[in-house]
PAPAKE-46714 format. One record per residue (C-alpha): x, y, z. Coordinates in nm, 2 decimals. Each point is the difference from the previous one (the first is absolute). Layout:
<setors>
{{X,Y,Z}}
...
</setors>
This chain:
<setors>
{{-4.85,1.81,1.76}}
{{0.08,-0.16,0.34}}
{{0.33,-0.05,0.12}}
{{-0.09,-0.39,-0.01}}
{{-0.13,-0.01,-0.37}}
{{0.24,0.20,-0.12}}
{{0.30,-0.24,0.13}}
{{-0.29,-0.30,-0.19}}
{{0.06,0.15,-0.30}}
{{0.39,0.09,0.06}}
{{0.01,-0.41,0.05}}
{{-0.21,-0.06,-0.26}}
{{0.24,0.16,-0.30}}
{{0.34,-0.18,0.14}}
{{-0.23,-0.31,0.01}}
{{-0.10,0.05,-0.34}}
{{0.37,0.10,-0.09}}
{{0.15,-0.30,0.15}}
{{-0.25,-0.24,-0.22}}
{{0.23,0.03,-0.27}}
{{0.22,-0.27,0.14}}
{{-0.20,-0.26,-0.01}}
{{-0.01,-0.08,-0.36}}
{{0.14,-0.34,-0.11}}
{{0.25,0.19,-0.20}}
{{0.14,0.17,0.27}}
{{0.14,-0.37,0.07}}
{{0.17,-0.08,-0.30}}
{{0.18,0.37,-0.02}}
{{0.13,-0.07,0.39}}
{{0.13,-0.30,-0.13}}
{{0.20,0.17,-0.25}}
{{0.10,0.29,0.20}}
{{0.17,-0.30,0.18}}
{{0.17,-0.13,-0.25}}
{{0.14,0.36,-0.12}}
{{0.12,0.02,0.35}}
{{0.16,-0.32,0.01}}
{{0.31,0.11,-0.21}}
{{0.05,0.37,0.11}}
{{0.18,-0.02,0.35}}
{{0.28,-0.25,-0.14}}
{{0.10,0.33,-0.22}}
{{-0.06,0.27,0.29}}
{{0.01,-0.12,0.40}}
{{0.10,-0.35,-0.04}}
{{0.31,0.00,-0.22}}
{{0.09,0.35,0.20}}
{{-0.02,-0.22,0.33}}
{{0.17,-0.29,-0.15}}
{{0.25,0.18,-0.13}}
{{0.08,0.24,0.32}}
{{0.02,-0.35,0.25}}
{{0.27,-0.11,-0.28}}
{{0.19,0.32,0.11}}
{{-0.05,0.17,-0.35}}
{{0.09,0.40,0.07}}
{{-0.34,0.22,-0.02}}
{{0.13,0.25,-0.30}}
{{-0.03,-0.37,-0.20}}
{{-0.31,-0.08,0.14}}
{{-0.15,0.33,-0.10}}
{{0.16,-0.03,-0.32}}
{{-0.19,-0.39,-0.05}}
{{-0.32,0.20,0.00}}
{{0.06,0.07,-0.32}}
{{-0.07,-0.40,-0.12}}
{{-0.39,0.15,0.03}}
{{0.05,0.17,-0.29}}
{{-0.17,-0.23,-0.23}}
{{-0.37,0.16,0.25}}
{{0.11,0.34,-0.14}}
{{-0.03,-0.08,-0.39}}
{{-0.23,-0.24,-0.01}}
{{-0.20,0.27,-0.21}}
{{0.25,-0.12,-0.29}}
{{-0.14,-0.30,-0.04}}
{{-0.37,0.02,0.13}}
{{-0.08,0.05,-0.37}}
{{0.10,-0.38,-0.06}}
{{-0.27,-0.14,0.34}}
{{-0.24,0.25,-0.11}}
{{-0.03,-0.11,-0.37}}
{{0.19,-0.37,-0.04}}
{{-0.14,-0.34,0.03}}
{{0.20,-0.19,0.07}}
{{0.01,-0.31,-0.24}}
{{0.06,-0.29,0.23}}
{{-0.24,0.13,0.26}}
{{-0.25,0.15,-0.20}}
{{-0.28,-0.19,0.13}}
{{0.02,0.19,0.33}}
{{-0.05,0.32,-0.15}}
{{0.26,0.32,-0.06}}
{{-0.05,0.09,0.41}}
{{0.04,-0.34,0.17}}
{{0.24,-0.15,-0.27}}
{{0.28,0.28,0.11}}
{{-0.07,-0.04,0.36}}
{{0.06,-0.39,-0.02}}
{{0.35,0.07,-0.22}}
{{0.10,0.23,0.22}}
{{-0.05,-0.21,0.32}}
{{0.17,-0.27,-0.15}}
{{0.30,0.22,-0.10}}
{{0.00,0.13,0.36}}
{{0.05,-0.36,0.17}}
{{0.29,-0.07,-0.19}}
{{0.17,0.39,0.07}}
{{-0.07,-0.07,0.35}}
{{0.20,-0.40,0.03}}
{{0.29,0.22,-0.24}}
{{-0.03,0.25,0.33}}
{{0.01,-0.28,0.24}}
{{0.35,-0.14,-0.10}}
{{0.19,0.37,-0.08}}
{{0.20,0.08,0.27}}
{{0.00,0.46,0.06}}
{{0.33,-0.02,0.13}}
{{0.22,-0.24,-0.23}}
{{-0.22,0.04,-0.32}}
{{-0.15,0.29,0.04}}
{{-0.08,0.05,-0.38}}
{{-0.19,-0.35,0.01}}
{{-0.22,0.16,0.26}}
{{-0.08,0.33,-0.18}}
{{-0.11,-0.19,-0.32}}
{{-0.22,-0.24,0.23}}
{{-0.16,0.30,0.15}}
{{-0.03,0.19,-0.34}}
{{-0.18,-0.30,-0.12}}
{{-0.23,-0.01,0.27}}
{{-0.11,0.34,-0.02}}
{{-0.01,0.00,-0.42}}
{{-0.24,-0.32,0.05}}
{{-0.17,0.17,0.29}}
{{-0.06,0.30,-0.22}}
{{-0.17,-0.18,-0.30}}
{{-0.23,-0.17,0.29}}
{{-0.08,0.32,0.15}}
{{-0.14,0.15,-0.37}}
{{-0.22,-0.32,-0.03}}
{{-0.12,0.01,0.30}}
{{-0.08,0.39,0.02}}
{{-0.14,-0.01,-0.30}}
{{-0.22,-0.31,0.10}}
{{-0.13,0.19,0.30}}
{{-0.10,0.34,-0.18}}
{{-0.19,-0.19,-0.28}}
{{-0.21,-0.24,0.22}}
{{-0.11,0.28,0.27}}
{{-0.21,0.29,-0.06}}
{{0.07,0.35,0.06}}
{{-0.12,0.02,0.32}}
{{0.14,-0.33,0.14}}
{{0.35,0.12,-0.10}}
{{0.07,0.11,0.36}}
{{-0.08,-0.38,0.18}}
{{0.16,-0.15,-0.30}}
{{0.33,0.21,0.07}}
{{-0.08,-0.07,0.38}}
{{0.04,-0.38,-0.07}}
{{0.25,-0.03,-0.22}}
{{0.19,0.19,0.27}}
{{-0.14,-0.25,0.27}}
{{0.11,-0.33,-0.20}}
{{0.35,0.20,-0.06}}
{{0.07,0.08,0.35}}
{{-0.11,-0.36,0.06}}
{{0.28,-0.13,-0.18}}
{{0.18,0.22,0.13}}
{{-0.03,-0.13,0.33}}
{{0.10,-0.37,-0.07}}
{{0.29,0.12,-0.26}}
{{0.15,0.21,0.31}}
{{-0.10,-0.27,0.29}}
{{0.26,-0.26,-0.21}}
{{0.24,0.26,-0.09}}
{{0.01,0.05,0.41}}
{{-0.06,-0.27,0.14}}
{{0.14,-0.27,-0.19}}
{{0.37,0.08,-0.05}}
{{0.03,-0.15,0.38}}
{{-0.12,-0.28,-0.10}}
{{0.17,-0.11,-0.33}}
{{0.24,0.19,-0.26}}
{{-0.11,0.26,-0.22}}
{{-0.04,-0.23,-0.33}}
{{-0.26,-0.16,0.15}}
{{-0.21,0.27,0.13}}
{{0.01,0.13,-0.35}}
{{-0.10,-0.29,-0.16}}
{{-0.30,-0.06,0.27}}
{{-0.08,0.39,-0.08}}
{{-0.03,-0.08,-0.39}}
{{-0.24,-0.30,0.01}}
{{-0.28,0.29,0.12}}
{{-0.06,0.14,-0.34}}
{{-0.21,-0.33,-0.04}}
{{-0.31,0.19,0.18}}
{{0.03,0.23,-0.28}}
{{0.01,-0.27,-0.28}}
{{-0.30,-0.18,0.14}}
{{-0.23,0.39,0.02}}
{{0.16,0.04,-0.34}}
{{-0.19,-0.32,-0.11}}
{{-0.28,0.06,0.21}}
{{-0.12,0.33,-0.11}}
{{-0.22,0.15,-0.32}}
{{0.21,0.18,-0.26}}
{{-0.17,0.39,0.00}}
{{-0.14,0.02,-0.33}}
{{0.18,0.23,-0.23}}
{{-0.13,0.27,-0.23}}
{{-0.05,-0.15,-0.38}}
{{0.30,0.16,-0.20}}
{{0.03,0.01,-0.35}}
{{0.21,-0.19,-0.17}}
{{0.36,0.15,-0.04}}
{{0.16,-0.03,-0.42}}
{{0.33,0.13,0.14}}
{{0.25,0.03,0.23}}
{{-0.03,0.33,0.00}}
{{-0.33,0.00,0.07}}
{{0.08,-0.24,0.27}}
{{0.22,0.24,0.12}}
{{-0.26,0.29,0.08}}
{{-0.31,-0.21,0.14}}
{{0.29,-0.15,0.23}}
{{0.24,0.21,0.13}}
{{-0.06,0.36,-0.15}}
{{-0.39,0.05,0.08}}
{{0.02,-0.11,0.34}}
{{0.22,0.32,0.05}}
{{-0.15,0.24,-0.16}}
{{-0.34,-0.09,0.14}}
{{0.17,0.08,0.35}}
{{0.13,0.30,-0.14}}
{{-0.30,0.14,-0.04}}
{{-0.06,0.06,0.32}}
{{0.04,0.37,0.14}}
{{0.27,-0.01,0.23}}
{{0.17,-0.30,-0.14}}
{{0.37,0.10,0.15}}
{{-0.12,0.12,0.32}}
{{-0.13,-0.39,0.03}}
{{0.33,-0.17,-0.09}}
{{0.14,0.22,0.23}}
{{-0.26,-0.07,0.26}}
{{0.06,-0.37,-0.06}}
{{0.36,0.02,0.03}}
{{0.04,0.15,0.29}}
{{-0.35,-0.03,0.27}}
{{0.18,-0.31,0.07}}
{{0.36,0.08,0.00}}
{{0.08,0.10,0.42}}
{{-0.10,-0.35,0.08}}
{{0.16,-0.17,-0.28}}
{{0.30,0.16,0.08}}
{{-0.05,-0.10,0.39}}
{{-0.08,-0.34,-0.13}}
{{0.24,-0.08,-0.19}}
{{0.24,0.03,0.33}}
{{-0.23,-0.11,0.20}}
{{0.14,-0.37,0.09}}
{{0.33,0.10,0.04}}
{{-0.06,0.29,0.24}}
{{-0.22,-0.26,0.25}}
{{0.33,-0.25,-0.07}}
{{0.20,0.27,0.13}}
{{-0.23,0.12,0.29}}
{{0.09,-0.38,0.12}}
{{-0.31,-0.13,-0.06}}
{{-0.02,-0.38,-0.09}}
{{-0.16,-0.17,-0.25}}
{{-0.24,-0.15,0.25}}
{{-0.06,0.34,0.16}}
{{-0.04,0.21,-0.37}}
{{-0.27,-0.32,-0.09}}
{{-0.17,0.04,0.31}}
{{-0.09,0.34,0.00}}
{{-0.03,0.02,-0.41}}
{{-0.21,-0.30,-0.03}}
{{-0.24,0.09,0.26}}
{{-0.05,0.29,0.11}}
{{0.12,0.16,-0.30}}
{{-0.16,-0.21,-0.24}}
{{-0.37,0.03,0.18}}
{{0.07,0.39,0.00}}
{{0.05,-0.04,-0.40}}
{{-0.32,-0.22,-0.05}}
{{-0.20,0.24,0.16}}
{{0.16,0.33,-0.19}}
{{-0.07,-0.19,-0.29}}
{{-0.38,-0.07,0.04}}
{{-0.07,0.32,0.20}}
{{0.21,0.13,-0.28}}
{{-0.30,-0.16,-0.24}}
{{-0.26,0.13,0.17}}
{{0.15,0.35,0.04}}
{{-0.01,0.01,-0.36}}
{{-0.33,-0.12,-0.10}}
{{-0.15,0.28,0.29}}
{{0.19,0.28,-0.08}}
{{0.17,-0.02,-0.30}}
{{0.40,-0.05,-0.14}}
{{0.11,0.31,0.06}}
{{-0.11,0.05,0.34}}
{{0.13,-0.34,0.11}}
{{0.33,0.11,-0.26}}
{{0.07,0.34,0.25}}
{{-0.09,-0.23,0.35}}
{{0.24,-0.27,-0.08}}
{{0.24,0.17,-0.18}}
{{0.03,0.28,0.30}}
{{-0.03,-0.28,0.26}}
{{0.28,-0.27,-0.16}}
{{0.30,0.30,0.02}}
{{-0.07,0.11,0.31}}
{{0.00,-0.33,0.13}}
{{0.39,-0.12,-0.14}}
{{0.08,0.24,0.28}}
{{-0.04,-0.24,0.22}}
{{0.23,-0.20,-0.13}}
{{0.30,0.30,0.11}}
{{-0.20,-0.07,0.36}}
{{0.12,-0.37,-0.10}}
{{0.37,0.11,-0.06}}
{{0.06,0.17,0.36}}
{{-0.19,-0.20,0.18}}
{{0.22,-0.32,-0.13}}
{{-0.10,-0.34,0.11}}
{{-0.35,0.04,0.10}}
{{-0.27,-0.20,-0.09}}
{{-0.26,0.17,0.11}}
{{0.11,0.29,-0.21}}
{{0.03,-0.21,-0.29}}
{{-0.34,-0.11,0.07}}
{{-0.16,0.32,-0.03}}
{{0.22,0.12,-0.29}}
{{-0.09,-0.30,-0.21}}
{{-0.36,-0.02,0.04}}
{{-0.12,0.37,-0.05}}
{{0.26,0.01,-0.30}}
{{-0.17,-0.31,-0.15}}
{{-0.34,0.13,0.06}}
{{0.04,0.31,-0.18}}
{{0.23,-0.10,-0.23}}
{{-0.29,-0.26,-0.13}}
{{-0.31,0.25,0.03}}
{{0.21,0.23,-0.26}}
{{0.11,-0.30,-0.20}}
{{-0.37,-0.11,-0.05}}
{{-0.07,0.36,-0.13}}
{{0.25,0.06,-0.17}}
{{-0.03,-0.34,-0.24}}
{{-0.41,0.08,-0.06}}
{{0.08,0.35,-0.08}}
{{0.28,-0.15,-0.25}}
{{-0.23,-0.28,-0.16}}
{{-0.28,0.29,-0.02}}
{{0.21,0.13,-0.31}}
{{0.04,-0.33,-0.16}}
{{-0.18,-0.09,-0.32}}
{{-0.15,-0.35,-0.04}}
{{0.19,-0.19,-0.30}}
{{0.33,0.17,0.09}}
{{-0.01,0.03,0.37}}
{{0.33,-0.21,0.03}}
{{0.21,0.29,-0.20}}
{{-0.15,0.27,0.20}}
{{-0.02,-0.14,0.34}}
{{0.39,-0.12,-0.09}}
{{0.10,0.36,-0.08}}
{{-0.14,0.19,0.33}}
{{0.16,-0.29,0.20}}
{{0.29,0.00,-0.16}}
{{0.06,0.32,0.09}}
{{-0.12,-0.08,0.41}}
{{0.29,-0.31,-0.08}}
{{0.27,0.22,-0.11}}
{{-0.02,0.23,0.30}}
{{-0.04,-0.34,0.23}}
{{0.33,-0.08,-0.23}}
{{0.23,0.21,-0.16}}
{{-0.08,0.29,0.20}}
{{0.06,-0.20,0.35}}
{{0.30,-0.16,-0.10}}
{{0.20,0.30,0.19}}
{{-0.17,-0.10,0.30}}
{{0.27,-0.24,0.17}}
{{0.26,0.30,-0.06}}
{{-0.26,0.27,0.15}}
{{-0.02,-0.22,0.31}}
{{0.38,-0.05,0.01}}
{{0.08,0.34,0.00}}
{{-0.30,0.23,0.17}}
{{-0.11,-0.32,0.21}}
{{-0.32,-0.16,0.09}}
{{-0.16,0.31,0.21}}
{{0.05,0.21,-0.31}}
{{-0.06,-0.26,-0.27}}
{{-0.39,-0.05,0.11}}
{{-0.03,0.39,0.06}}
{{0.08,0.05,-0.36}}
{{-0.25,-0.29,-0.09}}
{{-0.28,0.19,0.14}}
{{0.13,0.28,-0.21}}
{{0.02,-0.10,-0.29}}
{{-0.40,-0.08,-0.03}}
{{-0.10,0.37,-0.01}}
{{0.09,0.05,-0.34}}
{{-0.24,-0.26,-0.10}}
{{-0.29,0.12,0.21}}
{{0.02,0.31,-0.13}}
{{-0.07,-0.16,-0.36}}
{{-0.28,-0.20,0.16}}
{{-0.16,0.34,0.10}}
{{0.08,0.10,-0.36}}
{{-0.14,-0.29,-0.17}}
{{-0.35,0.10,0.23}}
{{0.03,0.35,-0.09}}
{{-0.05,-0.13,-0.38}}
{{-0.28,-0.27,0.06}}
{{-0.20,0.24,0.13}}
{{0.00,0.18,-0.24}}
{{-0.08,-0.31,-0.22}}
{{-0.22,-0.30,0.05}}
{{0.22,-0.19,0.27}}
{{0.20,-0.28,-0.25}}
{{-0.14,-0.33,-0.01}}
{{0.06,-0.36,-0.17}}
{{-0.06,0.03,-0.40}}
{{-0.19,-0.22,-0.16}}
{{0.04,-0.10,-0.36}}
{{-0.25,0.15,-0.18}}
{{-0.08,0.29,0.23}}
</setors>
């Protein structure tokens, strides 16, 4: 083969990859990848902001992490979104009927955030929060869920590609008011500006097709209830050969930069980078380097496979917090921050997009919500729990050595990742059960 048709055909299969995303579907799951997004930063980066230009120390900010919690357990009640109608909503369906109560339930958490005050009533605040993420949650179950029944197997990877493209989308705007605003009118408001965007969500929520479920028997008992709902969805995962090594695996792949995240704000705050400065490099060149991580991310997934693109962006997003202890002695400099931000966005999406197919690939149709909910839980409680040390670790090592330790902290999770390989090849490499099969 010639040197010219062999680079045809390399074109031709990432052309044929890259097809994927132009289903209609694809549409309606960016859409509510946005409205997951919406919620999350006014839990992590934007009360953290907030609460460090009200002068709140950072061993409390570290410790306010910990209003995320509800992301860690959500597992508890996935059971309830999996198998519930609900009765006033029914006529949505189980899937759209929890996404539109829990949008509803998040505008009203995020006006009760708008008028708490961290400083004088601090408590108000946390319970805001708490009930931001605990709404958040139950949206994030529907909305998994929606997306692993509607797609295929092999159009898991774009679906996880633009469910991460609508997030990071709302992302954007969520953090462009959270910077830029304050300057312009008191925190109350900005909140209360923020809170009126979950109505994109509501109007896809109407919009779209409820998946169609599985035909279940009917249940005589509560107990019976009980084991379709919330016991078979476990033990069906349990079946799987190397079931710890994969809640490990999904607890920590992602933990380095959660930990880094979850600190993030505060250290650019303390660089002396203003608002308008952090938006201006975040929410350009930062958020085009995350849009295209994301869809290359897509495509690297559909050409080589998840746990190729799992070892790429998993080695790629630790080394890159490093330069983020560049950041810290360099100070003051933009163009460092620049650099920093974009390559860490870029890689940090390309291994987000894997890992979230290679998590929906061991998701059962009917009970996706309970299973998808348990393998992110655990990615929540590290991004939670586990981080919520992180404004002391700062404190006391320092910036230099915090995001040196961020980078290590992601090897014990790529060594599960080359675990986790080790066994599929041994097996058939896992992929989306069907009912039935």
């Amino acid at each position: 083969m010639s040197l010219a048709q062999s680079a045809q055909t390399t074109w031709s299969r990432w052309a044929k990859a890259a097809e994927v995303y132009r289903d209609r579907r694809q549409l309606i799951i960016l859409l509510m990848g946005y409205s997951s997004g919406m919620p999350f930063l006014l839990t992590a980066s934007v009360l953290t902001y907030w609460m460090d230009r009200v002068h709140v120390d950072l061993t409390t900010i570290g410790i306010f992490v910990l209003v995320g919690t509800p992301y860690a357990f959500k597992f508890a009640w996935a059971p309830l979104v999996d198998k519930l109608p609900l009765p006033l909503l029914d006529r949505l369906g189980r899937r759209r009927g929890w996404m539109l109560l829990a949008q509803v339930g998040i505008f009203l958490s995020v006006m009760a955030l708008a008028w708490s005050d961290p400083v004088t009533t601090p408590w108000t605040t946390a319970a805001a929060a708490l009930a931001i993420a605990f709404f958040s949650a139950t949206q994030d179950i529907a909305v998994d869920a929606y997306r692993i029944e509607i797609l295929r197997d092999e159009e898991q990877g774009a679906g996880s590609a633009s469910t991460q493209l609508g997030y990071r989308i709302a992302l954007w705007i969520v953090d462009a008011m959270a910077l830029l605003l304050p300057s312009l009118m008191p925190w109350p408001y900005v909140f209360t500006l923020i809170a009126f965007l979950i109505v994109v969500g509501v109007i896809t929520t109407f919009y779209a097709h409820e998946p169609k479920a599985p035909p279940r028997p009917a249940l005589a008992s509560t107990e019976a209830w009980i084991k379709e709902a919330v016991v078979r969805p476990f033990t069906e995962f349990l079946a799987y050969r190397g079931w710890v090594v994969i809640l490990l695996f999904a607890l920590l792949y992602k933990y380095g930069d959660a930990l880094g995240g979850s600190m993030a704000r505060p250290f650019f705050n303390q660089m002396g980078f203003s608002g308008p400065e952090i938006f201006g490099v975040t929410k350009s060149f930062g958020a085009a380097a995350t849009i295209l991580g994301g869809v290359a991310g897509g495509v690297v997934v559909a050409r080589y496979g998840l746990f190729k693109a799992l070892l790429i962006g998993g080695i790629l997003q630790a080394i890159t917090n490093l330069l983020f202890s560049w950041q810290a002695q360099a100070g003051h400099d933009l163009f460092v921050l620049t650099i920093a931000i974009s390559t860490d966005n870029f890689t940090g999406a390309l291994g987000s997009i894997a890992f979230v197919a290679y998590l929906s690939s061991l998701c059962t149709t009917g009970m996706a919500g309970t299973q998808y909910a348990l393998l992110t839980s655990l990615m929540a409680f590290g991004r939670t729990t586990m981080s919520a040390g992180g404004g002391w670790l700062a404190a006391e090592a320092g910036w230099v050595v915090f995001w040196m330790a961020t980078t290590l902290l992601a090897v014990p999770g790529l060594l599960l990742l080359l675990w986790l390989w080790r066994i599929a090849q041994k097996e058939a490499p896992p992929s989306v059960k069907k009912e039935g099969q």
